[in-house]
C-alpha positions as CSV (number, residue, x, y, z in Angstrom):
1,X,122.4,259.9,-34.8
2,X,124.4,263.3,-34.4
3,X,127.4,264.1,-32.8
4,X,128.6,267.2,-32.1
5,X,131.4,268.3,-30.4
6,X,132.6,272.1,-29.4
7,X,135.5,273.3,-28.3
8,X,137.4,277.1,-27.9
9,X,139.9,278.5,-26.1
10,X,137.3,280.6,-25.3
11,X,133.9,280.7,-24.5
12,X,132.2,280.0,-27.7
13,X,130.6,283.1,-29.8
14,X,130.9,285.1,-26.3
15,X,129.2,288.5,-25.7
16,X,131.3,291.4,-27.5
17,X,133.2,289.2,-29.9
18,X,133.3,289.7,-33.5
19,X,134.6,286.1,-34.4
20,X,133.3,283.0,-33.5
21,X,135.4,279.8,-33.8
22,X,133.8,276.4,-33.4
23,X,135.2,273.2,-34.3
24,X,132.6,270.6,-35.0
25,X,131.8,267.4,-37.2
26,X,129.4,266.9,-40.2
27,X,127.5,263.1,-39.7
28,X,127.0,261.8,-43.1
29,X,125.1,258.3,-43.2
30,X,127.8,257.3,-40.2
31,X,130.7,258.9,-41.0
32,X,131.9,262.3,-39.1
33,X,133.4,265.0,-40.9
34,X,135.5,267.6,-39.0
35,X,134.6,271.4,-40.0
36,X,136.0,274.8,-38.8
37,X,134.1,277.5,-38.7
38,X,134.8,281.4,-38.9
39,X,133.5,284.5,-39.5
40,X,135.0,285.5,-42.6
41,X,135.4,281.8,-44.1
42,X,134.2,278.1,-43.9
43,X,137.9,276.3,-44.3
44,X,136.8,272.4,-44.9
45,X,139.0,270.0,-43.0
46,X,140.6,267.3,-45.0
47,X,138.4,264.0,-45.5
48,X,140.0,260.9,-44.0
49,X,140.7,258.1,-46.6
50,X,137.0,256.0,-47.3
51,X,134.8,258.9,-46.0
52,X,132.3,260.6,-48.4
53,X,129.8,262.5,-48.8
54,X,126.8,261.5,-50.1
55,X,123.5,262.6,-49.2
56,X,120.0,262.6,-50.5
57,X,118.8,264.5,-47.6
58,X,118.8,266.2,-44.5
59,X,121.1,263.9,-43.6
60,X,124.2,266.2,-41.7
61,X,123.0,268.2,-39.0
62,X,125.3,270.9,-37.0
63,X,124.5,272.1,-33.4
64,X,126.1,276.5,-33.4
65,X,125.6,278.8,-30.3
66,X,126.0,282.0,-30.8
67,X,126.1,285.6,-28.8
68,X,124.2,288.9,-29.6
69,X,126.7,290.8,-31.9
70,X,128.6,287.9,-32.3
71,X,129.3,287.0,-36.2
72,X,128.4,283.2,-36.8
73,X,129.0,281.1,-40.3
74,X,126.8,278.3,-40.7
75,X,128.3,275.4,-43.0
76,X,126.6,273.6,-45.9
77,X,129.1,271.4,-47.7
78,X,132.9,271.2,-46.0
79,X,134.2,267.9,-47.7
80,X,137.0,268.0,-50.1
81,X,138.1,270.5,-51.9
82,X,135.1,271.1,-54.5
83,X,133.6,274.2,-54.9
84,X,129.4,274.2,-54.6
85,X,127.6,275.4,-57.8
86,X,124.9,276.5,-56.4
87,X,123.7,277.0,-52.8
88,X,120.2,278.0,-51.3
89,X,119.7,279.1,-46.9
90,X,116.3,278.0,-46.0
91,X,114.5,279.0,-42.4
92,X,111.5,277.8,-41.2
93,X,110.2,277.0,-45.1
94,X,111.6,280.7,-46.3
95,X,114.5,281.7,-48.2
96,X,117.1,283.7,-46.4
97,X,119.7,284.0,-48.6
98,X,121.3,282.0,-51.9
99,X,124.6,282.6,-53.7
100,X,122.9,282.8,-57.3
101,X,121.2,286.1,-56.1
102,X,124.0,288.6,-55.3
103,X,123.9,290.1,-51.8
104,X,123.9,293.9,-51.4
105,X,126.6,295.5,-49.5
106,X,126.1,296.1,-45.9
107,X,123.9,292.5,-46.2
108,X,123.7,291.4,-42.9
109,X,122.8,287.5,-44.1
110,X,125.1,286.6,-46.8
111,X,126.4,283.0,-48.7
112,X,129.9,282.6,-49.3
113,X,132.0,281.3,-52.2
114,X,132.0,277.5,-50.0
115,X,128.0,277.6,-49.6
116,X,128.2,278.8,-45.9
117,X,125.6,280.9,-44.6
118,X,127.2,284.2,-42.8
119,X,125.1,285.9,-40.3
120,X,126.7,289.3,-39.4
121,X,125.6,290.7,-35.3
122,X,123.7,288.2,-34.3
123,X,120.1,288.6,-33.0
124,X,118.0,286.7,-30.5
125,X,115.5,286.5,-33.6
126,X,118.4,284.7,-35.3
127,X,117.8,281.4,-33.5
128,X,116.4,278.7,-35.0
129,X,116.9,275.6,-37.5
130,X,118.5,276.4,-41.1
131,X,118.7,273.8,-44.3
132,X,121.3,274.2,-47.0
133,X,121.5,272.6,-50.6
134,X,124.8,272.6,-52.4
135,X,125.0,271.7,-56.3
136,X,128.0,270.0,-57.0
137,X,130.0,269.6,-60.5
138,X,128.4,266.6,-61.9
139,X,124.6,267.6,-60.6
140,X,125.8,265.6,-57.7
141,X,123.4,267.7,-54.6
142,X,124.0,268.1,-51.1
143,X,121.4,268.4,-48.1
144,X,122.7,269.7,-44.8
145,X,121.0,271.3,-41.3
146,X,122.1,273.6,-39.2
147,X,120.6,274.2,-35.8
148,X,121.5,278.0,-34.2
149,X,121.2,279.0,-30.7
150,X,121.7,282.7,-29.4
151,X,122.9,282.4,-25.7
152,X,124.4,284.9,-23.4
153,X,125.1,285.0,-19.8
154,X,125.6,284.5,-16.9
155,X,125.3,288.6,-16.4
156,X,125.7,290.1,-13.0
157,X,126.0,287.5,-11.3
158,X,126.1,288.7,-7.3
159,X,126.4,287.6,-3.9
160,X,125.9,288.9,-1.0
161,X,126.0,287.5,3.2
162,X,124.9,288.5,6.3
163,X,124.4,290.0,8.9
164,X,128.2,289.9,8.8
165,X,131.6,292.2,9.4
166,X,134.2,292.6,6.3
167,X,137.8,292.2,6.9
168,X,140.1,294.5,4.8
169,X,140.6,291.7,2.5
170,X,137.0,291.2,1.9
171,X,136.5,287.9,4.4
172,X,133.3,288.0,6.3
173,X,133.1,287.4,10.0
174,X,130.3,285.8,12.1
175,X,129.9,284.9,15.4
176,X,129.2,281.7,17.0
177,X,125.5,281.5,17.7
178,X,124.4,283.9,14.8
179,X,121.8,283.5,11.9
180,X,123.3,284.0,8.5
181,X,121.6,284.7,5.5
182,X,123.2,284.1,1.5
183,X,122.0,285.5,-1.6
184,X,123.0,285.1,-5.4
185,X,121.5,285.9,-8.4
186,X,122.3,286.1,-12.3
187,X,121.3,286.4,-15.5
188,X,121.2,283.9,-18.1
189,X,119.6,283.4,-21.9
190,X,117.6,281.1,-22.5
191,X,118.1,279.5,-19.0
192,X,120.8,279.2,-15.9
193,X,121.1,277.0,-13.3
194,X,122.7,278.5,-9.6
195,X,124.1,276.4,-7.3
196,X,125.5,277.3,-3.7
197,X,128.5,275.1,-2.8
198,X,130.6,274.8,0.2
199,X,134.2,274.1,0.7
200,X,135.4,273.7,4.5
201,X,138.1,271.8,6.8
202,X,135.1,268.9,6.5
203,X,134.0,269.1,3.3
204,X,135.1,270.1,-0.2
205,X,132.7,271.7,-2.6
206,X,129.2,270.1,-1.4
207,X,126.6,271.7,-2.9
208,X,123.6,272.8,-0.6
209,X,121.4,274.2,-2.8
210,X,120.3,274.6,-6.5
211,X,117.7,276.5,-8.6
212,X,116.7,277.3,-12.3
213,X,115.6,281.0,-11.2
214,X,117.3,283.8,-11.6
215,X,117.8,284.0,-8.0
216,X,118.9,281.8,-5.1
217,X,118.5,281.7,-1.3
218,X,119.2,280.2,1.8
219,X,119.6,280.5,5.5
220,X,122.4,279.1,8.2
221,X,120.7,279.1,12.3
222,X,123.1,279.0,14.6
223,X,126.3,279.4,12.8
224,X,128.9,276.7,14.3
225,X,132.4,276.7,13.5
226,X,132.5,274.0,11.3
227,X,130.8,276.6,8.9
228,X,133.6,278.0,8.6
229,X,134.8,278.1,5.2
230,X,134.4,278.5,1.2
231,X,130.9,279.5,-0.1
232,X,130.3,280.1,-4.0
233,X,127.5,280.4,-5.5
234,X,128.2,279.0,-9.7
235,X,126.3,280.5,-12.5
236,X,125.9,278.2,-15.3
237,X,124.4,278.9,-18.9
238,X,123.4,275.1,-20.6
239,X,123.3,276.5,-23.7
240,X,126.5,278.4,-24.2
241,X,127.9,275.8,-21.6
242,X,129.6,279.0,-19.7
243,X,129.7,279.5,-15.4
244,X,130.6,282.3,-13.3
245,X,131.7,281.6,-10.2
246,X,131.4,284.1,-6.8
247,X,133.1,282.9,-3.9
248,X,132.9,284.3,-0.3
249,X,135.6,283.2,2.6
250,X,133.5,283.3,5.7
251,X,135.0,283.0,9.3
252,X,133.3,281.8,12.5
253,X,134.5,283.7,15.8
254,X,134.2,282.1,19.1
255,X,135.0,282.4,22.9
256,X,134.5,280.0,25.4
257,X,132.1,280.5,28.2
258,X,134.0,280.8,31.0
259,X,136.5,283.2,31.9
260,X,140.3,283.3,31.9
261,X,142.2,280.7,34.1
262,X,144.4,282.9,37.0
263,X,147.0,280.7,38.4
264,X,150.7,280.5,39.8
265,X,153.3,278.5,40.0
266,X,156.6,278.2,42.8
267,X,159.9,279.4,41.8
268,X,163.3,278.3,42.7
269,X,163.5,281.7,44.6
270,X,160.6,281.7,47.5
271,X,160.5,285.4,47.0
272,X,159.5,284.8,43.4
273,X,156.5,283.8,41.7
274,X,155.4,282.8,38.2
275,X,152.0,284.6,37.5
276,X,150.3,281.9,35.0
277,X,146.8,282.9,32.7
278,X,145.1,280.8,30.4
279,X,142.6,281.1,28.0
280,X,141.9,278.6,25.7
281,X,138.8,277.6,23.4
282,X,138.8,281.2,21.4
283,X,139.3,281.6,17.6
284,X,141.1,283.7,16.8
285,X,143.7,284.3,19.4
286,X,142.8,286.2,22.0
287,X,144.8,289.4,23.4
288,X,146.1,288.8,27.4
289,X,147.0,291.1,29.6
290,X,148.4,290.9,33.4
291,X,147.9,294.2,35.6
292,X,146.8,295.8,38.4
293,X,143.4,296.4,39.6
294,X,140.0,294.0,40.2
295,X,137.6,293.5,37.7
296,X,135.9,295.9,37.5
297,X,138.9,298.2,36.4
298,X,141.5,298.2,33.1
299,X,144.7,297.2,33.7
300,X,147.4,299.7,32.4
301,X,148.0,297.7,29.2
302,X,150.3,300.4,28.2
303,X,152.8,299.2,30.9
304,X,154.6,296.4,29.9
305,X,157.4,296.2,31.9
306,X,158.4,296.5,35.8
307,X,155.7,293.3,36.4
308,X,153.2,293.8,34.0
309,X,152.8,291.6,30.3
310,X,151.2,291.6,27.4
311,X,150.7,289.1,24.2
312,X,148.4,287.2,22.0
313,X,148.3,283.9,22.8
314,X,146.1,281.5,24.8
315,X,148.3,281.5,27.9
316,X,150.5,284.7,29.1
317,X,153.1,284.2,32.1
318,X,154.5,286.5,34.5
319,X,157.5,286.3,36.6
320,X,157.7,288.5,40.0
321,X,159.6,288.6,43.0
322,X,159.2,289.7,46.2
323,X,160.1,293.8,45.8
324,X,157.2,293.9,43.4
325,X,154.7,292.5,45.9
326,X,152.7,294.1,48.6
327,X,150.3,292.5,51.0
328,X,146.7,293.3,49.6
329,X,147.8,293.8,46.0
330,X,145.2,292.7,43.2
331,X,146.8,291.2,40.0
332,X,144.4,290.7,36.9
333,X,144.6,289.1,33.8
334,X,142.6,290.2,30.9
335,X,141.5,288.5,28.1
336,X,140.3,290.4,24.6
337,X,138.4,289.6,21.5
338,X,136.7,290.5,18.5
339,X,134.3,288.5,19.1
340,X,133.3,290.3,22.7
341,X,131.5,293.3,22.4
342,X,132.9,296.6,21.7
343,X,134.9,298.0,24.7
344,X,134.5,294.6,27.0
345,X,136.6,292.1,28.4
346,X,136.4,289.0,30.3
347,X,139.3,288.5,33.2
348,X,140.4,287.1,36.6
349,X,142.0,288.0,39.4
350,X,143.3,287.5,43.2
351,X,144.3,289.5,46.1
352,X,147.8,289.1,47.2
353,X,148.0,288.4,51.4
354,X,151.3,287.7,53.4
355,X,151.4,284.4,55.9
356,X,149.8,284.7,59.1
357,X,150.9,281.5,61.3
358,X,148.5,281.2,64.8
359,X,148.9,278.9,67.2
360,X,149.4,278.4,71.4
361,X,152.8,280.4,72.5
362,X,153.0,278.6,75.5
363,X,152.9,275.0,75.8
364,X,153.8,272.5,78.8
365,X,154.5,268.9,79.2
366,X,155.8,266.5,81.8
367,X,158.5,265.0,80.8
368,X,158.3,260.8,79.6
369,X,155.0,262.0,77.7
370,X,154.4,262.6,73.8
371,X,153.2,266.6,73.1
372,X,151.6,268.1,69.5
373,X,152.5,271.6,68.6
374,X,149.9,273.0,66.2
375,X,150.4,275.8,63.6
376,X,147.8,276.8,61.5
377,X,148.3,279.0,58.4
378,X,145.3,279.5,56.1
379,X,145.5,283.0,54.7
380,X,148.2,283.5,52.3
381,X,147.9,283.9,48.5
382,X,149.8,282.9,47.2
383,X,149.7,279.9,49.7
384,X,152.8,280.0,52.1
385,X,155.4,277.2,52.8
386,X,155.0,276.1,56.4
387,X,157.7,274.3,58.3
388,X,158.9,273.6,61.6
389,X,162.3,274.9,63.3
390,X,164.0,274.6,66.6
391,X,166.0,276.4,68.5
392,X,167.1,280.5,68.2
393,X,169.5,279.2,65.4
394,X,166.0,277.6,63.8
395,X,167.6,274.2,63.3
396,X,165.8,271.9,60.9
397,X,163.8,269.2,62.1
398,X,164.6,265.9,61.2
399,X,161.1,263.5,61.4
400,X,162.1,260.3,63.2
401,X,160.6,258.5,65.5
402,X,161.1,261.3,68.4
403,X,159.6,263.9,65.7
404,X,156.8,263.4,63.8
405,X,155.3,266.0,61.5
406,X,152.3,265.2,59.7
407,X,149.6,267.9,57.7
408,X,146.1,268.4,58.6
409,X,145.1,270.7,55.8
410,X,146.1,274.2,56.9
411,X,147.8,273.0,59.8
412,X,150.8,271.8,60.5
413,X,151.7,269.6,63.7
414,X,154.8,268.7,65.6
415,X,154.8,265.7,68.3
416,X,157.5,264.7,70.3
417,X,157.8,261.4,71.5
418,X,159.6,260.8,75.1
419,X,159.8,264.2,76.0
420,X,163.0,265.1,78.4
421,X,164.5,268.0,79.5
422,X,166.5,268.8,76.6
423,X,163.2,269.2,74.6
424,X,162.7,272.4,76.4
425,X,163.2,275.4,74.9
426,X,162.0,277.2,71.7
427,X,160.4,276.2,68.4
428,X,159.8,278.2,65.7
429,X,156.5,277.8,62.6
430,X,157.9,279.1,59.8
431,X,155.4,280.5,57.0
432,X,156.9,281.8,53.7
433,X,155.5,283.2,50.6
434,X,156.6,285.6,48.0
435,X,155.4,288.6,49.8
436,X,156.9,287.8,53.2
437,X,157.9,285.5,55.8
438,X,156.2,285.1,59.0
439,X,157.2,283.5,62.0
440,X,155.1,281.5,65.2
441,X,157.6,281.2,68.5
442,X,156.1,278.3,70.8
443,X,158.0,278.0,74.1
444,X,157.8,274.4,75.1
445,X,158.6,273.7,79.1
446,X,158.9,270.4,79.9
447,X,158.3,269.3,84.0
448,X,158.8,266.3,86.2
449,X,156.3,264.2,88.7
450,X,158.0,265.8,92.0
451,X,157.2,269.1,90.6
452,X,153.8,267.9,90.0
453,X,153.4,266.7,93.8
454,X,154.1,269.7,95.4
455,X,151.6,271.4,92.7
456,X,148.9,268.8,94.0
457,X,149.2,269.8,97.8
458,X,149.1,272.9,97.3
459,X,145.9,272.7,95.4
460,X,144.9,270.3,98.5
461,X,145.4,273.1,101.1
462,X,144.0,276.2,99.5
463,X,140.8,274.1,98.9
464,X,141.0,273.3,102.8
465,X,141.0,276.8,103.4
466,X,138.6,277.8,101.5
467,X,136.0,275.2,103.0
468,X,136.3,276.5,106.3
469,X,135.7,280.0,105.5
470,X,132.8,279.3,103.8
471,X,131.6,276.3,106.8
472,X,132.5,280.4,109.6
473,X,130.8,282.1,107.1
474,X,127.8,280.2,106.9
475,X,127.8,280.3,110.6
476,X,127.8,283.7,111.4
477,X,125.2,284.0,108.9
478,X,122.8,282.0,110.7
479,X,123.3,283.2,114.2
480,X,123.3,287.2,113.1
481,X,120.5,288.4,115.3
482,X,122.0,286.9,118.4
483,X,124.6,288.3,117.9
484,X,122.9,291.9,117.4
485,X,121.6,291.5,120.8
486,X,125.1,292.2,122.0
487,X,125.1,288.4,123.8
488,X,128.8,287.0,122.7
489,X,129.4,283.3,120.7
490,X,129.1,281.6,124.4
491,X,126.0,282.6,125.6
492,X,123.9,281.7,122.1
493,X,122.7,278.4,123.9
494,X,122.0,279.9,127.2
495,X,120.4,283.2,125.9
496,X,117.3,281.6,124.5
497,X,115.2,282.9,127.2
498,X,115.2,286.8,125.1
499,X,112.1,287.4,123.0
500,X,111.9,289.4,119.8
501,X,108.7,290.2,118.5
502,X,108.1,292.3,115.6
503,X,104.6,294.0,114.4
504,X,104.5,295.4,110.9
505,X,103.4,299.2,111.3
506,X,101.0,300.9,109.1
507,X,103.1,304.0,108.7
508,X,106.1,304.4,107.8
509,X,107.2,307.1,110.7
510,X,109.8,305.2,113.4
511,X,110.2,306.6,116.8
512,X,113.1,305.5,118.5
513,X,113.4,305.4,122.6
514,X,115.1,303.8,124.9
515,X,114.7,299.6,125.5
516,X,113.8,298.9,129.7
517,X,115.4,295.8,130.5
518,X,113.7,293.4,133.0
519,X,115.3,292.8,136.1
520,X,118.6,289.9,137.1
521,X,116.7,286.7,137.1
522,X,118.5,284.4,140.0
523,X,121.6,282.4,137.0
524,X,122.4,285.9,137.5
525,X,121.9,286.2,133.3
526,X,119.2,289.1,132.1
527,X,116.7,288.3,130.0
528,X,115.5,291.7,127.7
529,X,112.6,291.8,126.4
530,X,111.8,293.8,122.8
531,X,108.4,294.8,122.0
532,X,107.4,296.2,118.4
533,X,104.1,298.0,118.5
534,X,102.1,298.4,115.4
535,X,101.1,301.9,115.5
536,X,97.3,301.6,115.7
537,X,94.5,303.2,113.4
538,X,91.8,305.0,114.9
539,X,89.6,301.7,114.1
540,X,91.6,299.2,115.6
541,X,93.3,301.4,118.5
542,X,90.6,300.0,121.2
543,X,91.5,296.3,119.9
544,X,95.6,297.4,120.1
545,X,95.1,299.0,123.8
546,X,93.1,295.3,125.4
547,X,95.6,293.3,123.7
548,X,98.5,294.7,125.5
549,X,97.5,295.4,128.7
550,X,98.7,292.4,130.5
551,X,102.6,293.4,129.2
552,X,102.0,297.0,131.0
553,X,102.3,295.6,134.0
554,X,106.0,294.2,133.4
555,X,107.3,297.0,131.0
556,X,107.0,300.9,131.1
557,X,103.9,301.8,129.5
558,X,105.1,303.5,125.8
559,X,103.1,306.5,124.4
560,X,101.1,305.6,121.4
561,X,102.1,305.8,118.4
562,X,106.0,305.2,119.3
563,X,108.2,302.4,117.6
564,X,110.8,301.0,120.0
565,X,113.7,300.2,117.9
566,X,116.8,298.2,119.6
């Protein structure tokens, strides 16, 4: 079996160097000799105590990787301290070089003094398997193999990710939701192996992905912000044993879907207010700012003072009082972030209104009875404190069992139990925000049963009346054409002898004339009689004349063609 071990403090026989240091071990027949190799000299390591070196054959084999234009010394014989006789390179069945036949200067394959084979700028055609025999004093011969790799690489090795946006200090940014793509390729000879790897808060240097090609690629959907992190793509040679590492820091930005949280809060002062917006969920920090205006318009951000803010943070608060507030006044808060589009922001906002208490101005009660005054107050924003006073000095009201105040969700109610007279008077609904105080004056009058009594007959009478001028009117209604005949209220019984007949006319002329009246019957009452004539056609005149001949004889005969009218 052979065992070979290298070590450097540097990459062994690496691209551009002239020397090339490996530290190995012959295997003779079980035992392991240490060697050091260089590019001017083989210096043999001293043997431990029992080891030899006896051989009969290809029996010591040595593992060297070397770069192009690298200078690489391959050992023969490197135990003790004897000095080979006679020492012959053999590759692939051919001589390449022996130390009996002197080497030319400039010789690019030469044999040193120790028997090592010296291969000047080494060449990819350079690789391959090379035996040595050494003569020792005492025709004592040594076999040895020596196996040479050319390596080199990894070469431009590369990255590259996207679509993304580069920070000033290289980091790439995505947004949440994004596709991203990563790319890395190399060069490596005889072979490479790339591997993408990923170090995040979750995870620490899982690979994703690996391939012997010279390139490498793969694809993220919907980026999350757990992949955020650490990606490098490693470029390994397994030859030469060397990597190259590329590492990109990639950051994930984010806002949460809904828009910023506009709030406020009570102060110890009613006339101030603590303005309150959040907005939380965002990496990185979003930029707040409280102003003026609706949203659909930029608050002055350049005013930071006299009631406006500004910070980054998740939450901003403002303090106001009372002399900064007006009734209709918008106040917005707005939030910015990378990661919303150019120019854009997301905010909220309200509309400032004073109190507005409503309720009945004027309430009455009897006194011994329980009364509610209601005040309702719905409108104010911020919402107003609503309480109950009495009295012009707007004494506080102390609930009790003669007061009760309860809330029924805008509005406010006062009862009074056992009202007496020195409930009377006036009450006061109180509304206060910190843009103004409003106030409701309610006028309670409290009254008792006699007062009530003479109130119920005097309701009683003024009905009375009214029934009976309705019953006259009603009355006279009924009886109006007797009285039209000029016959007074008495004599409607007795006058029903009188006879009114009326004939619908064909034409709308009226002749007027004068009404004979029939003679004093003997109750010494007249009796009138009223005839209508219907102005006959020339078709129905004969018909007319027969049917009123028998009234001639009572009644002047009328000209035809007149309309008596009474």
């Amino acid at each position: 079996a052979l065992i070979v071990l290298l070590t450097s403090s540097r990459p062994t026989c690496a691209f551009g160097r002239t020397r090339a240091h490996v530290v190995g071990h012959h295997a003779t027949r079980g035992h392991v000799v240490p060697f050091h190799v260089d590019h001017q000299k083989v210096v043999p390591l001293p043997a431990r105590k029992g080891q030899t070196a006896v051989s009969d054959s290809d029996s010591t084999e040595t593992a060297l990787v070397a770069a192009p234009g690298d200078v690489a010394a391959l050992p023969c014989y490197a135990v003790g301290n004897e000095t080979p006789i006679l020492t012959t390179w053999v590759k692939n069945g051919q001589e390449v070089a022996s130390s009996q036949t002197p080497a030319p200067a400039g010789q690019r394959v030469t044999v040193t003094n120790d028997g090592s084979l010296r291969i000047g700028r080494v060449a990819p055609g350079d690789e391959g398997t090379y035996r040595c025999s050494s003569t020792l004093p005492g025709n004592y011969t040594f076999h040895a193999r020596v196996s040479l790799r050319v390596s080199t690489g990894p070469e431009n090795v590369s990255t590259s990710v996207g679509p993304a946006t580069a920070l000033s200090n290289g980091t790439l940014v995505v947004l949440r939701g994004s596709s991203v793509s990563f790319h890395c390729s190399g060069s490596s000879y005889p072979s490479q192996r790339l591997t993408w790897a990923f170090s995040g808060a979750s995870s620490s240097n899982d690979s994703l992905t690996s391939t012997a090609n010279t390139t490498l690629d793969f694809r993220i959907e919907d980026v999350q912000p757990g992949a955020q992190g650490v990606y490098s793509c490693r470029a390994h040679n397994p030859v030469s044993g060397q990597a190259v590492n590329r590492s990109t820091q990639l950051l994930v930005y984010y806002v949460p879907d809904r828009r910023p949280d506009c709030a406020w809060a009570p102060a110890r002062d009613p006339s101030q207010v603590r303005f309150n917006c959040t907005w939380s969920g965002a990496y990185p920090t979003p930029t707040l700012l409280w102003g003026d205006g609706d949203d659909q318009g930029d608050p002055p951000a350049h005013r930071v003072g006299s009631g406006y803010a500004s910070d980054r943070g998740e939450s901003l608060s403002l303090m106001l009082n009372r002399s900064a507030l007006s009734d209709g006044q918008t106040l917005r808060c707005a939030a910015r972030h990378p990661a919303l589009a150019a120019g854009t922001e997301t905010s909220c906002s309200f509309t400032l209104k004073s109190p507005y208490p409503e309720g009945e101005p004027l309430v009455t009660a009897l006194a011994a009875t329980s009364v509610t005054l209601t005040c309702t107050e719905d409108v104010s924003l911020p919402p107003a404190n609503t309480t109950w006073k009495r009295g012009l000095q707007q004494e506080d009201i102390v609930p009790g069992s003669k007061y009760v105040l309860f809330n029924d969700g805008p509005a406010r109610r006062l009862t009074i139990h056992n009202i007496s007279k020195e409930d009377e008077g006036v009450y006061f609904c109180r509304s206060e925000n910190p843009l103004a105080v409003r106030e409701l004056e309610v006028y309670l009058t409290v009254k008792t049963s006699s007062a009530y009594t003479g109130v119920i007959l005097g309701v009683f009478i003024a009905a009375l009346i009214v029934g009976s001028a309705v019953i006259v009117a009603k009355t006279l209604h009924f009886n109006r054409h007797r009285m039209c005949l000029g016959n007074g209220f008495g004599q409607m019984e007795e006058d029903s002898g009188d006879v009114l007949s009326l004939v619908e006319s064909d034409d709308e002329q009226i002749f007027r004339d004068a009404v004979p009246q029939l003679p004093p019957i003997a109750n010494g009452h007249q009796t009138t009689l009223v005839q209508i004539h219907r102005i006959p056609s020339s078709d129905h005149e004969d018909a007319e004349t027969a049917d009123t001949s028998p009234q001639e004889d009572t009644a002047q005969t009328e000209p035809p063609g007149d309309l008596l009218t009474l």
